[in-house]
VOBA-1610 file (N, C-alpha, C; in pm, whole numbers, padded with zeros to 5 digits, always signed):
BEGIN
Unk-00685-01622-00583Unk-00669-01533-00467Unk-00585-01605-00362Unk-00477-01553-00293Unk-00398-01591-00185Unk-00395-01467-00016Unk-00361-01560+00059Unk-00352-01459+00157Unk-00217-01554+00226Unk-00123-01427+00329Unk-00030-01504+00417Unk-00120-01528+00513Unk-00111-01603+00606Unk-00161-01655+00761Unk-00085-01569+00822Unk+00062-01592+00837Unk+00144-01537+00961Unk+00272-01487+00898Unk+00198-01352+00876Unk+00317-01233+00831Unk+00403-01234+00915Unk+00399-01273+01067Unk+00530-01169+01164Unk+00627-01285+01141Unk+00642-01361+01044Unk+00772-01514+01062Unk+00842-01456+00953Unk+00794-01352+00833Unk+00889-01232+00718Unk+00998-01223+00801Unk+00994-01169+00936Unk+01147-01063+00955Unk+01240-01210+00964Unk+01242-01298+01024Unk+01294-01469+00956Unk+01391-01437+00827Unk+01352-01355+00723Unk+01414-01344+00613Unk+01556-01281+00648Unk+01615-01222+00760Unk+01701-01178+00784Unk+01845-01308+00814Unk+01821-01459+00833Unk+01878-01500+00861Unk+01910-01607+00718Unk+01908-01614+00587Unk+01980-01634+00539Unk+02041-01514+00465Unk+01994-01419+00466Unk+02077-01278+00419Unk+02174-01282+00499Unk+02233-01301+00638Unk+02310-01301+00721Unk+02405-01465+00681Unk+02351-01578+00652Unk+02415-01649+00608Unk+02476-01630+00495Unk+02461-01600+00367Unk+02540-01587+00285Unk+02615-01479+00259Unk+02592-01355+00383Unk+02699-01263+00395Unk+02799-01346+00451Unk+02791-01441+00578Unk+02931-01487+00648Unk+02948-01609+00540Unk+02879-01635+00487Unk+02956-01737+00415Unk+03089-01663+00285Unk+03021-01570+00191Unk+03130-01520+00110Unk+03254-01429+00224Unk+03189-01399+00321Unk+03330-01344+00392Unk+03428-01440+00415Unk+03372-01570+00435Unk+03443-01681+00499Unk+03512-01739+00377Unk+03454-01727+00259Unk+03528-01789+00146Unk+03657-01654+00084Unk+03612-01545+00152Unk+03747-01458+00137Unk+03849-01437+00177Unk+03816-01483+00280Unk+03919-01544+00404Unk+03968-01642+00393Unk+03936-01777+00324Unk+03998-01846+00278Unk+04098-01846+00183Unk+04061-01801+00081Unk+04093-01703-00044Unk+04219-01700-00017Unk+04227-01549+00060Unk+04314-01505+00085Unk+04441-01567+00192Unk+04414-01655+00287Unk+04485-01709+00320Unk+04571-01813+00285Unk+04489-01877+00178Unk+04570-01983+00086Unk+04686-01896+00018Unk+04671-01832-00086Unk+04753-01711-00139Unk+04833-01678-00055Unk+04866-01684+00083Unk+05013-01647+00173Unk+05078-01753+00203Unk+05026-01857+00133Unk+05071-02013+00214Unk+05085-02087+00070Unk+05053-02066-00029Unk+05053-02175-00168Unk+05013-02089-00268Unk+05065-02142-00416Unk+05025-02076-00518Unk+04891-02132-00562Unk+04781-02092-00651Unk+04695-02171-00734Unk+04711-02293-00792Unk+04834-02281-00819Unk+04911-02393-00967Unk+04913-02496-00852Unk+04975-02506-00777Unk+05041-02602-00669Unk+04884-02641-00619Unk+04788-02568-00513Unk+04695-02609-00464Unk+04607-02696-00592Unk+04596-02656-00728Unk+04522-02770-00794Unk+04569-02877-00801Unk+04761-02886-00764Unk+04776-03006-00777Unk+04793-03096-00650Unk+04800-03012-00549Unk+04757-03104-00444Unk+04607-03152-00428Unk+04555-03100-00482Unk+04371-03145-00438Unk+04295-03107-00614Unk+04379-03211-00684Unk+04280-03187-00824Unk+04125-03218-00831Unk+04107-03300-00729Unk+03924-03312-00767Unk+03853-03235-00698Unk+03900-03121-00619Unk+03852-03050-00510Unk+03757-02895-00636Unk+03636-02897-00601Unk+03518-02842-00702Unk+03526-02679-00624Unk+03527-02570-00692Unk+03572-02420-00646Unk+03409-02402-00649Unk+03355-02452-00731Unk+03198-02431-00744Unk+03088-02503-00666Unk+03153-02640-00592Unk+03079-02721-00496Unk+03008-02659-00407Unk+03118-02565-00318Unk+03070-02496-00196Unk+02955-02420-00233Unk+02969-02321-00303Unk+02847-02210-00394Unk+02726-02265-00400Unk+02722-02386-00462Unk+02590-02521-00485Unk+02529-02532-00364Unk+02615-02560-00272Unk+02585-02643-00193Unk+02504-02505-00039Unk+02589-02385-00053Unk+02525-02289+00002Unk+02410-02227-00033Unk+02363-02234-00164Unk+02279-02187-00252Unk+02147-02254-00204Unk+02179-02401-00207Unk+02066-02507-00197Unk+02032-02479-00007Unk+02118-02465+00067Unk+02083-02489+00164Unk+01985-02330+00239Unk+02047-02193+00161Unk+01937-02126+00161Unk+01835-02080+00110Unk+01796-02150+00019Unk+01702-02166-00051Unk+01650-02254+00011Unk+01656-02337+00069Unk+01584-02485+00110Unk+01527-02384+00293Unk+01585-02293+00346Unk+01575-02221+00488Unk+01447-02073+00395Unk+01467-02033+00313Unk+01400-01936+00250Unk+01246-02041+00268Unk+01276-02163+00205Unk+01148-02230+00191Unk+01066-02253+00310Unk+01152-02283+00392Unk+01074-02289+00569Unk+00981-02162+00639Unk+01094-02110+00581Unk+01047-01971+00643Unk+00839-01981+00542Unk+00890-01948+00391Unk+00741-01936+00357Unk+00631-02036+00430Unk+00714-02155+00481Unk+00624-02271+00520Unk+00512-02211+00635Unk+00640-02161+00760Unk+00568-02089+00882Unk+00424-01977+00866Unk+00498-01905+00746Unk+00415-01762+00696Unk+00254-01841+00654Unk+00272-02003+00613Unk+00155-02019+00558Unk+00073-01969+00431Unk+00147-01993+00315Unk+00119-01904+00194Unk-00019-02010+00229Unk-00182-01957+00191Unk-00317-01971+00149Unk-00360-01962+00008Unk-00386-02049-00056Unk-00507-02032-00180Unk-00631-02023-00184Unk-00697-01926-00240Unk-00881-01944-00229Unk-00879-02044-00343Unk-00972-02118-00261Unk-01049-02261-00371Unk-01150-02271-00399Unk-01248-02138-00305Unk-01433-02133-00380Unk-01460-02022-00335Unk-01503-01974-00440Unk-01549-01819-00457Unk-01784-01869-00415Unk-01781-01765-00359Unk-01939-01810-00274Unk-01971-01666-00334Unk-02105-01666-00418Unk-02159-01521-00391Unk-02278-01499-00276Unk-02300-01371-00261Unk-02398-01387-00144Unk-02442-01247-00149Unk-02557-01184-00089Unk-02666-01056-00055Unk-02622-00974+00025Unk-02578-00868+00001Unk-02511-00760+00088Unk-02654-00639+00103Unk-02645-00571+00177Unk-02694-00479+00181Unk-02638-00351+00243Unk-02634-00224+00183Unk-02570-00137+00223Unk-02542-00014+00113Unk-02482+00076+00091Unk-02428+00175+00032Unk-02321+00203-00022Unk-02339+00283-00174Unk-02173+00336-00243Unk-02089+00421-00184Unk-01987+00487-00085Unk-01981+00566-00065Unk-01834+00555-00137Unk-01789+00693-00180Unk-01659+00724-00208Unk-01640+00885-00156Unk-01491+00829-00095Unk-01415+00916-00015Unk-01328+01059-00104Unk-01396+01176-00151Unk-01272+01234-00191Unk-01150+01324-00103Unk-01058+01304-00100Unk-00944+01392+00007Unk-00869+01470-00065Unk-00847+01584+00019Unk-00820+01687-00022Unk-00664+01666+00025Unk-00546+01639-00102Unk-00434+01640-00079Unk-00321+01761-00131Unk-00372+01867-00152Unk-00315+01988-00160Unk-00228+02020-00039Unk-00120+02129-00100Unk-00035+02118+00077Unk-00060+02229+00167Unk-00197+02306+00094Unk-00244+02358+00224Unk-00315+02250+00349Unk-00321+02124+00291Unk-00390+02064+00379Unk-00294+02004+00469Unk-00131+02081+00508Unk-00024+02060+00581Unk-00022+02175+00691Unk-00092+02280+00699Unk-00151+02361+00826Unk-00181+02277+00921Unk-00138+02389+01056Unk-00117+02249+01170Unk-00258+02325+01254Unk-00354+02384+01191Unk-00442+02470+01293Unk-00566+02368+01318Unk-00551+02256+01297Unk-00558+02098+01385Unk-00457+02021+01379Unk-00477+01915+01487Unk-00368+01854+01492Unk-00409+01700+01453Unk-00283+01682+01411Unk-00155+01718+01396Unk-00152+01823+01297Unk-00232+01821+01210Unk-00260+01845+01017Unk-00354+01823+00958Unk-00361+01893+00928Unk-00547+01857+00855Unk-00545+01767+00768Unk-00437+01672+00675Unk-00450+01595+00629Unk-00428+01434+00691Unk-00357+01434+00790Unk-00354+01324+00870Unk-00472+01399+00970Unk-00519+01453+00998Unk-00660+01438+01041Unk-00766+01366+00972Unk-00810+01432+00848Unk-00884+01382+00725Unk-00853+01251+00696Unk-00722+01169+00686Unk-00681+01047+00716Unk-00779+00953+00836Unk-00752+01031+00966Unk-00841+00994+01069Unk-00967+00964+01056Unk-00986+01066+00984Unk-01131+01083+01009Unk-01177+00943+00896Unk-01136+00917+00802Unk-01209+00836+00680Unk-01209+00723+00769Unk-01072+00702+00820Unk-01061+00615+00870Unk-01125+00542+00985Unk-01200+00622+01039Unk-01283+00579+01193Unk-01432+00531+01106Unk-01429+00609+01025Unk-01545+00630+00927Unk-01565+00471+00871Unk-01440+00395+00826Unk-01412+00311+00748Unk-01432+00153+00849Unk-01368+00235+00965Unk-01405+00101+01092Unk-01532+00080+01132Unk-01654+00173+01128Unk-01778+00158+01144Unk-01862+00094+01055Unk-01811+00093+00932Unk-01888+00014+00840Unk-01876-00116+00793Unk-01971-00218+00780Unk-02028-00357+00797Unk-01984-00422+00635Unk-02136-00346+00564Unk-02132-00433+00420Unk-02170-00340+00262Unk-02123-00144+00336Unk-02074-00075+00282Unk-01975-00084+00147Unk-02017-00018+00084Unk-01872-00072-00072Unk-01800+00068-00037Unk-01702+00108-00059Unk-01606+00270-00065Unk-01532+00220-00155Unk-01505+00378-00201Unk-01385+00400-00330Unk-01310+00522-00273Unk-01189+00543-00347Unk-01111+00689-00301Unk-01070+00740-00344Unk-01070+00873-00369Unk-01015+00981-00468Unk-00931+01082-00404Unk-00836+01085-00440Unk-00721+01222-00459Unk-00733+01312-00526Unk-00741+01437-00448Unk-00763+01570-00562Unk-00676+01695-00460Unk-00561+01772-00585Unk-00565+01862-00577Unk-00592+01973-00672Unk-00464+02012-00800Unk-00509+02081-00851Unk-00567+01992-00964Unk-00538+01878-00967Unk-00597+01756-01074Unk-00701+01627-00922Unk-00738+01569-00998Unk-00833+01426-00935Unk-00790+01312-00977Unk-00751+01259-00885Unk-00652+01111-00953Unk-00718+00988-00870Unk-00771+00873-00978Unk-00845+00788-00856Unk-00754+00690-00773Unk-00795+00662-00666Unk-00657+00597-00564Unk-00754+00446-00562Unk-00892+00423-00537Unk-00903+00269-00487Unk-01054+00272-00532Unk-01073+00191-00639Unk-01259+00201-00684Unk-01306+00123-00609Unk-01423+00144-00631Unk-01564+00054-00494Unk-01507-00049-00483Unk-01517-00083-00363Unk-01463-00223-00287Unk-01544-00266-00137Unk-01520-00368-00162Unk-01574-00430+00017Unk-01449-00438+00059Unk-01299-00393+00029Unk-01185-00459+00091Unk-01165-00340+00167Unk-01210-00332+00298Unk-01200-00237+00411Unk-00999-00213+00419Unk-00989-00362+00424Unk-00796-00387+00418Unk-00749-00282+00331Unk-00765-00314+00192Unk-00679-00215+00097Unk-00734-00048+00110Unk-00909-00020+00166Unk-00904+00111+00152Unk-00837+00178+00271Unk-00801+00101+00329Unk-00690+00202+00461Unk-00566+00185+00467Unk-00511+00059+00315Unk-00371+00048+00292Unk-00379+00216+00218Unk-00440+00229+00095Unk-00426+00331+00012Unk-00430+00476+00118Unk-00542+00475+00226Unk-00530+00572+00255Unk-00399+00599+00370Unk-00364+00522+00404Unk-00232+00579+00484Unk-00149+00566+00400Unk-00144+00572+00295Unk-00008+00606+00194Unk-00016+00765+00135Unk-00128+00776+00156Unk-00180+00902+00070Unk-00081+01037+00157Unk-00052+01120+00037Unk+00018+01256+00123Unk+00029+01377+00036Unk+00123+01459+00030Unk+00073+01574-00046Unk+00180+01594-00150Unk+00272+01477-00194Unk+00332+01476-00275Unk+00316+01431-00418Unk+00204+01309-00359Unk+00120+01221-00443Unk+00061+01279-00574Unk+00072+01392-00613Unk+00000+01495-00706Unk+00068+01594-00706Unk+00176+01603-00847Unk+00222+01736-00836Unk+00194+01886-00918Unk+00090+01868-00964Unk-00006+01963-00993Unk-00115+02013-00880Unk-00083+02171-00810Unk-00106+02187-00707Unk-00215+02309-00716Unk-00290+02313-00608Unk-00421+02384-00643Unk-00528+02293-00533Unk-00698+02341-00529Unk-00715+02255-00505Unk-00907+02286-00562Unk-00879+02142-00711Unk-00997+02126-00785Unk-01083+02058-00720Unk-01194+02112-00648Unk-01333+02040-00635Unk-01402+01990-00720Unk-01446+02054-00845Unk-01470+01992-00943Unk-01485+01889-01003Unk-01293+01854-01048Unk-01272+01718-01071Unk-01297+01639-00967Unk-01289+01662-00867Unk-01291+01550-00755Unk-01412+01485-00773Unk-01564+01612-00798Unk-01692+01528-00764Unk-01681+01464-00902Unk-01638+01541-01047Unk-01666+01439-01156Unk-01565+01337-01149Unk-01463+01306-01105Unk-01420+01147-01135Unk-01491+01109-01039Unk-01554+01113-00881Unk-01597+01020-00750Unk-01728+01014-00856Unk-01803+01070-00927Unk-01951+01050-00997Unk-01888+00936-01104Unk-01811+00922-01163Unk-01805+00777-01221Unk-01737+00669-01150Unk-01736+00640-01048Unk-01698+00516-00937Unk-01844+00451-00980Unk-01952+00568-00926Unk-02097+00484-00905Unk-02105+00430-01038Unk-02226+00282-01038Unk-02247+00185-01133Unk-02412+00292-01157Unk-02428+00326-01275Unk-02540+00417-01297Unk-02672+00326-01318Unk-02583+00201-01345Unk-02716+00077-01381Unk-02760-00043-01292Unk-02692+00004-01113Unk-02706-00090-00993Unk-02795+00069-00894Unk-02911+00009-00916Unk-02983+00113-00820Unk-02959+00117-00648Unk-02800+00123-00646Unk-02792+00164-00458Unk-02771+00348-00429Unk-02746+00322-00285Unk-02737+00482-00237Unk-02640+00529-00294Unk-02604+00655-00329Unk-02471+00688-00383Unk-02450+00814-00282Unk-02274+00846-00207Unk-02277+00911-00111Unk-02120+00941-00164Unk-02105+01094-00189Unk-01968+01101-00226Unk-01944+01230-00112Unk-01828+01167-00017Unk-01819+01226+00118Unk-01686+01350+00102Unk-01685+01411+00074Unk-01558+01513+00024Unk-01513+01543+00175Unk-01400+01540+00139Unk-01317+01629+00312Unk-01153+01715+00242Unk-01224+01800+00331Unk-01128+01966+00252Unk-01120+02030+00316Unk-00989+02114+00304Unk-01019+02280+00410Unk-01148+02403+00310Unk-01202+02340+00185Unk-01253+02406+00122Unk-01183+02507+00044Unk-01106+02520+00047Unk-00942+02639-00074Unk-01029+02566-00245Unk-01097+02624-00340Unk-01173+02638-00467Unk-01123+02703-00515Unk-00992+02683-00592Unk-00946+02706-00725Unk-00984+02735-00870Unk-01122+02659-00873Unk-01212+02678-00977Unk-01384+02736-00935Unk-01432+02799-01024Unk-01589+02855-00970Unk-01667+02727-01035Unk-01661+02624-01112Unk-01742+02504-01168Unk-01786+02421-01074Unk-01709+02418-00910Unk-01762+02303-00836Unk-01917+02309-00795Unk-02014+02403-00779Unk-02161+02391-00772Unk-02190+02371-00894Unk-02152+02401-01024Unk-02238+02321-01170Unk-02231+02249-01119Unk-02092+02132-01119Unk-02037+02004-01115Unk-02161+01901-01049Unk-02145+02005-00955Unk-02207+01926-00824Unk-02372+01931-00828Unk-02449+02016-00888Unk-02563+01993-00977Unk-02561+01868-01046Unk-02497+01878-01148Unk-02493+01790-01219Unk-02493+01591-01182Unk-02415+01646-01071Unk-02408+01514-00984Unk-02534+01438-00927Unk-02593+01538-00858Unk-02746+01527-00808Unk-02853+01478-00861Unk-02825+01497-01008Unk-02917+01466-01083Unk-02938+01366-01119Unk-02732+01245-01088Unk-02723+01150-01127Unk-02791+01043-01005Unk-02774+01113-00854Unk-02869+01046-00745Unk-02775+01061-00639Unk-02639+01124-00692Unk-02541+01132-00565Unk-02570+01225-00477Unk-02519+01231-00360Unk-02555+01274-00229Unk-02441+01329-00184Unk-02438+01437-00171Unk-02258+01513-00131Unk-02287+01555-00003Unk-02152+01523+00058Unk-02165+01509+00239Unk-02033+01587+00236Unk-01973+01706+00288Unk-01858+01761+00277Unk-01786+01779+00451Unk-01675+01760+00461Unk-01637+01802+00581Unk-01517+01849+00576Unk-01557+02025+00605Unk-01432+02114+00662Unk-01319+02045+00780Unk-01185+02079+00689Unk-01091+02049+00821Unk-01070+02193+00816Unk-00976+02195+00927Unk-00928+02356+00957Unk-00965+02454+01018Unk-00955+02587+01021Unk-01029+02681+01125Unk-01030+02805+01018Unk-01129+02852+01051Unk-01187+02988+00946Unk-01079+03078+00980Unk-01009+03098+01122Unk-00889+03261+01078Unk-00790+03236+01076Unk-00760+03084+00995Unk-00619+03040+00877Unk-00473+03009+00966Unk-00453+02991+00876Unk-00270+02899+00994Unk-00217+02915+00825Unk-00066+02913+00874Unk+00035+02903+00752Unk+00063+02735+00693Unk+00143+02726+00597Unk+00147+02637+00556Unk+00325+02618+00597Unk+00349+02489+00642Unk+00486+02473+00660Unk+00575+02429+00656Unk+00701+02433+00627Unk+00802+02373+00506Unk+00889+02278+00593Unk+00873+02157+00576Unk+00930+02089+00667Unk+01054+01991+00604Unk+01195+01993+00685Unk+01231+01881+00676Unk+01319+01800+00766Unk+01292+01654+00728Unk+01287+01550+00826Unk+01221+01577+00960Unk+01096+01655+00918Unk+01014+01651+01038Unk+01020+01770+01119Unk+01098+01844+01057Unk+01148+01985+01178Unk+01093+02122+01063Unk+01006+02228+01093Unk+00947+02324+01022Unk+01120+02409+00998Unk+01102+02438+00861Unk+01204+02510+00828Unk+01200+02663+00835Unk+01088+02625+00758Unk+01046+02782+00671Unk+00863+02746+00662Unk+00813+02878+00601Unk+00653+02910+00593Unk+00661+02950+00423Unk+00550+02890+00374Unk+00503+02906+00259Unk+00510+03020+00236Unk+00543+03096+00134Unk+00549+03255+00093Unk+00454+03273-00031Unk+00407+03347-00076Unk+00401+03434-00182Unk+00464+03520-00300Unk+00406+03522-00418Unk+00489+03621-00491Unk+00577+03742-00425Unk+00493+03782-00341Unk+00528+03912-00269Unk+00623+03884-00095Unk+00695+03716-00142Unk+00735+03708+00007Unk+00630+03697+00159Unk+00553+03703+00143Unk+00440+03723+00229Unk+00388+03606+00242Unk+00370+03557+00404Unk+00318+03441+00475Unk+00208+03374+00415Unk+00204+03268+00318Unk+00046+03244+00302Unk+00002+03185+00379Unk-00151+03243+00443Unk-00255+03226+00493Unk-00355+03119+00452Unk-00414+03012+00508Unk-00490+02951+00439Unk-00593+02891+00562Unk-00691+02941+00507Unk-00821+02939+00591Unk-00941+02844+00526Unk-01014+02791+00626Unk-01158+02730+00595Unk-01222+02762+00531Unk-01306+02732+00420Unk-01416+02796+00322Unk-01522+02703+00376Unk-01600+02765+00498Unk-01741+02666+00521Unk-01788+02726+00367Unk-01796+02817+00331Unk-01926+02833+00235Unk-01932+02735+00126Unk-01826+02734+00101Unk-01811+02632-00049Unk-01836+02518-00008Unk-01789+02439+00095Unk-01851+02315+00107Unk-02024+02335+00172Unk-02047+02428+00222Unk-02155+02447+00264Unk-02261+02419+00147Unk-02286+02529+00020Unk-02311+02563-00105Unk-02303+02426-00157Unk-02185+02350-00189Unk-02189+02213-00232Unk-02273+02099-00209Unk-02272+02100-00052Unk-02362+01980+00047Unk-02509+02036+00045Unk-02556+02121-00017Unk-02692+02193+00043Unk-02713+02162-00169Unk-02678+02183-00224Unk-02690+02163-00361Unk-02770+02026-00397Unk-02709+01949-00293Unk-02729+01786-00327Unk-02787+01721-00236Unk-02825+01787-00167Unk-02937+01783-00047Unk-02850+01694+00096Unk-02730+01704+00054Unk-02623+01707+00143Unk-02565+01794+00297Unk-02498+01732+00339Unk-02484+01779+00488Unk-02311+01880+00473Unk-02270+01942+00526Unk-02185+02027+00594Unk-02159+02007+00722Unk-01993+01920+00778Unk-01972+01893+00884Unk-01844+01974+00906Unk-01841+02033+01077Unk-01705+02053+01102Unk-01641+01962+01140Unk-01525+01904+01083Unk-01441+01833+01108Unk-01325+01855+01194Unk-01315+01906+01294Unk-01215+01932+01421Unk-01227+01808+01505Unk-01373+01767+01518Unk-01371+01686+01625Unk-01403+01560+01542Unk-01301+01425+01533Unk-01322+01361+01507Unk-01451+01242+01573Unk-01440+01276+01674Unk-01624+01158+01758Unk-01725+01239+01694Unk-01697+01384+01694Unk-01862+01470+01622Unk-01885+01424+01509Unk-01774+01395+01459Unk-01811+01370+01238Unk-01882+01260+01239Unk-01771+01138+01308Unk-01802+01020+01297Unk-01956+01017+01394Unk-02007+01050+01445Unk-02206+01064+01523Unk-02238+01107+01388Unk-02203+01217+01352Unk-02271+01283+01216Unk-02324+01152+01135Unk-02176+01098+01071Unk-02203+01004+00980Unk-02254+00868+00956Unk-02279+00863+01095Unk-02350+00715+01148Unk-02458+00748+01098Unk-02582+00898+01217Unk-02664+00961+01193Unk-02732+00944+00998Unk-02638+00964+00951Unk-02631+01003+00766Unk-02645+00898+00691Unk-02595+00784+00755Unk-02586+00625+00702Unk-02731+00538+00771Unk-02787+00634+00920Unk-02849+00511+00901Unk-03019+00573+00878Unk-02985+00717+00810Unk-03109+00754+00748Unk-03106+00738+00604Unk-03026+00690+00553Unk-02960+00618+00404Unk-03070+00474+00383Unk-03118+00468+00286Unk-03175+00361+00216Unk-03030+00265+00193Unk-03066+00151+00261Unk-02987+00035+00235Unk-02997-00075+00123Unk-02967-00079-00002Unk-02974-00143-00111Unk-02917-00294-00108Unk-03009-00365-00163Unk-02929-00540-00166Unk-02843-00526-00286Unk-02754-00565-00301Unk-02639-00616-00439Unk-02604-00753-00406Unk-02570-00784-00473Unk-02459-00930-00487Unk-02301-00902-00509Unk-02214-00974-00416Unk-02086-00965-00381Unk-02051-01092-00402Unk-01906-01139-00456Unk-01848-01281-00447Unk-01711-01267-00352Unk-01688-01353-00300Unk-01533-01319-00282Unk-01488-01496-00230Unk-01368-01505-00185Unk-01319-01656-00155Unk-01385-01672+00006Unk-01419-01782+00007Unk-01470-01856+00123Unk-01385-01926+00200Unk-01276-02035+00099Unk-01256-02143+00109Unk-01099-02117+00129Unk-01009-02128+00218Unk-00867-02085+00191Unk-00756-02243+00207Unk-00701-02308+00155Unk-00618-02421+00188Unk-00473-02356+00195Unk-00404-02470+00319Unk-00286-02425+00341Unk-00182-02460+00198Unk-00063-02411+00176Unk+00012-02457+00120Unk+00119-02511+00217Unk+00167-02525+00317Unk+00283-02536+00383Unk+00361-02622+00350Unk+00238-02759+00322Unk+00270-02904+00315Unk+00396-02889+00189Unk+00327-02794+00087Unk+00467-02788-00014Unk+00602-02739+00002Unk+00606-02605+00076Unk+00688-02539+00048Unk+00800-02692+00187Unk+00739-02731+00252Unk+00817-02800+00340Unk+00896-02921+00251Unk+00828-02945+00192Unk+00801-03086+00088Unk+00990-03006+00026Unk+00942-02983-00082Unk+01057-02894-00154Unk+01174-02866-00062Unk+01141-02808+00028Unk+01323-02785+00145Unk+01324-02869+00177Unk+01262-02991+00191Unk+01333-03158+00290Unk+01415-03172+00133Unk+01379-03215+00009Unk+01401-03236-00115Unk+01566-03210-00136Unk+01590-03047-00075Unk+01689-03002-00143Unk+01800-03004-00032Unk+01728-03053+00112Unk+01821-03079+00187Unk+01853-03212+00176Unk+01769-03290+00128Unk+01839-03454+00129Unk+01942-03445-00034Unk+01922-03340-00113Unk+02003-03331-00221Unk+02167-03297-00202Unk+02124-03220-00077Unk+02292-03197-00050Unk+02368-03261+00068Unk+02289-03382+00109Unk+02340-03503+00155Unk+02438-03546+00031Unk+02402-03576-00067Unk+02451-03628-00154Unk+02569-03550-00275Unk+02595-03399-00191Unk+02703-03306-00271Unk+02808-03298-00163Unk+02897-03338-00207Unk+03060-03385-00196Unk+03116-03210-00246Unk+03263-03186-00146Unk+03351-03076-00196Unk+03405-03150-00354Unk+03411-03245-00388Unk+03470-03289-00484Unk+03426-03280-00643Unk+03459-03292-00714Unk+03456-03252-00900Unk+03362-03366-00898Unk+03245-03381-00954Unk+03162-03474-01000Unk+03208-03540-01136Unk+03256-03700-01120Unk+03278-03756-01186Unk+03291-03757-01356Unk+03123-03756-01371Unk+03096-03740-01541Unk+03109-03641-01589Unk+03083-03504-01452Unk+03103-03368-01554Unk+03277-03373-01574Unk+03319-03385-01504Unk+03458-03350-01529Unk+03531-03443-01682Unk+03508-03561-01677Unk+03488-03630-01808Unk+03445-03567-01951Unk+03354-03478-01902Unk+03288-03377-01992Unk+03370-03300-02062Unk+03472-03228-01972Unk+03575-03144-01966Unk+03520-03001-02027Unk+03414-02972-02012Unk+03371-02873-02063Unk+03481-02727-02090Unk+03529-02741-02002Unk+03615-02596-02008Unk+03784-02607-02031Unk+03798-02718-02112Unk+03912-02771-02166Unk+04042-02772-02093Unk+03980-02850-01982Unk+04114-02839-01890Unk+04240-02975-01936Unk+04329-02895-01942Unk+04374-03019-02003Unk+04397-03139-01882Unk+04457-03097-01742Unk+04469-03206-01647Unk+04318-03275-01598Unk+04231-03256-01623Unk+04075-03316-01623Unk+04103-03439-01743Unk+04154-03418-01882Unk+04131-03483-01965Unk+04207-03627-01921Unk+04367-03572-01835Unk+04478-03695-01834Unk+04411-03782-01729
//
């Protein structure tokens, strides 16, 4: 396991990209100016030991040896002892509803960067919680299984959008049966699979499903985004609404809240039904929900122990800068002896 220390010394990487742009400009410019002033033939014979490949070496090494500094600053880290230790807390997995009705602006911004919000406030309140995350529209695709890495479940979820799945619809169903195999059926903790949707049920199976779930010990917590008398869906690009979702028949589609279905779902599994407009209401809700939740001990490992690397990467660029102390514009002796490329004035 590795971690950087100090990501913000990356944008750094811009200054040997900038060096070896002015350097080949500068060798084109040379180039070309020799060529108005001397032929090839003539310049090898004024300066036969003079190396066309020296300079290249010698620029190569010196940003590579500045590439290396740079990682030095960033502080590349190794874990060196993994510690296990007693957690206590709950399974929860997140399913989101990424269909592009969930691009209605009748919250704001969008009910899916709402639902974003919302996991996410959700995600900052919790301690020693495990979460997983699921994508579902007209299919269920899993995005991040149980984890304590709070980091990666809010990398995945701000990547998430409504392109991510192009089979469109929006299956409840699948959502609760893939979030029902995240849980470990043979680690007796809470199991809490938190769905957030405008509620749009494409299929009539999501209350079996969700029976079925209950039985396994999961706990379905659902929260409506959106507003029950519907907003259009809207066609955007680079950010500017073009056009409105149509219909076979040309006609505006409408897409409205289904409390019932998530209602019906959360009441199945002895689960709750939240409106999700107000993000502080959900997040009270779900505190409320977590801390009438049985808190289970498990065992967790992860790295304790992190050592710097710097000492190397520094080590290595002093190396290759004291190497090109010692590189000359000139033809290196033995290779040229070599004559590898059968020059005949190398040989005389």
């Amino acid at each position: 396991m590795y971690q950087l220390e100090e990501k913000i010394w990356f944008w750094l990487m811009v200054l040997p990209i900038l060096a070896a742009i002015l350097f080949f400009i500068n060798e084109i410019w040379k180039t070309r100016t020799q060529q108005g002033f001397i032929t090839q033939s003539s310049l090898l014979k004024l300066s036969p030991d003079y190396s066309r490949f020296k300079p290249y070496l010698k620029m190569f090494i010196n940003i590579l040896s500045l590439i290396l500094l740079i990682f030095a600053m960033v502080n590349f880290q190794v874990g060196t002892k993994i510690e296990s230790y007693k957690r206590f807390g709950v399974d929860i997995v997140f399913a989101i509803d990424v269909s592009r009705s969930m691009l209605a602006e009748d919250v704001a911004p969008n009910r899916l960067e709402k639902s974003k919000q919302i996991v996410n406030q959700i995600i900052n309140k919790l301690t020693s919680d495990r979460v997983g995350i699921v994508a579902y529209a007209g299919k269920a695709f899993p995005q991040l299984p149980i984890t304590t890495d709070y980091s990666s479940a809010k990398m995945f979820l701000s990547n998430m959008n409504t392109d991510m799945i192009s089979s469109q619809g929006t299956a409840i169903d699948e959502a609760i049966q893939l979030s029902s195999t995240y849980f470990d059926e043979n680690i007796n903790t809470s199991k809490l699979l938190i769905i957030i949707s405008d509620g749009e049920d494409h299929n009539n199976s999501s209350l079996d499903i969700a029976k079925m779930a209950a039985q396994k010990g999961i706990k379905i917590h659902t929260i409506g985004v959106g507003k029950e008398k519907g907003s259009p869906i809207p066609m955007k690009k680079n950010g500017i609404t073009q056009n409105y979702k149509r219909d076979n028949n040309n006609e505006v589609v409408i897409t409205k809240l289904n409390k019932k279905v998530l209602t019906d779902i959360a009441e199945i599994t002895q689960g709750t039904f939240i409106i999700g407009q107000n993000t502080s209401f959900v997040i009270n809700e779900i505190d409320k929900i977590l801390l009438e939740t049985e808190k289970t001990e498990f065992e967790s490992t992860q790295f304790s122990d992190y050592k710097d690397q710097f000492q190397l990467f520094i080590f290595i660029a002093l190396m290759f800068l004291f190497l090109d102390i010692f590189l000359f514009d000139s033809k290196t002796s033995w290779i040229k002896k070599l004559n590898l490329f059968n020059d005949n004035n190398a040989a005389k």
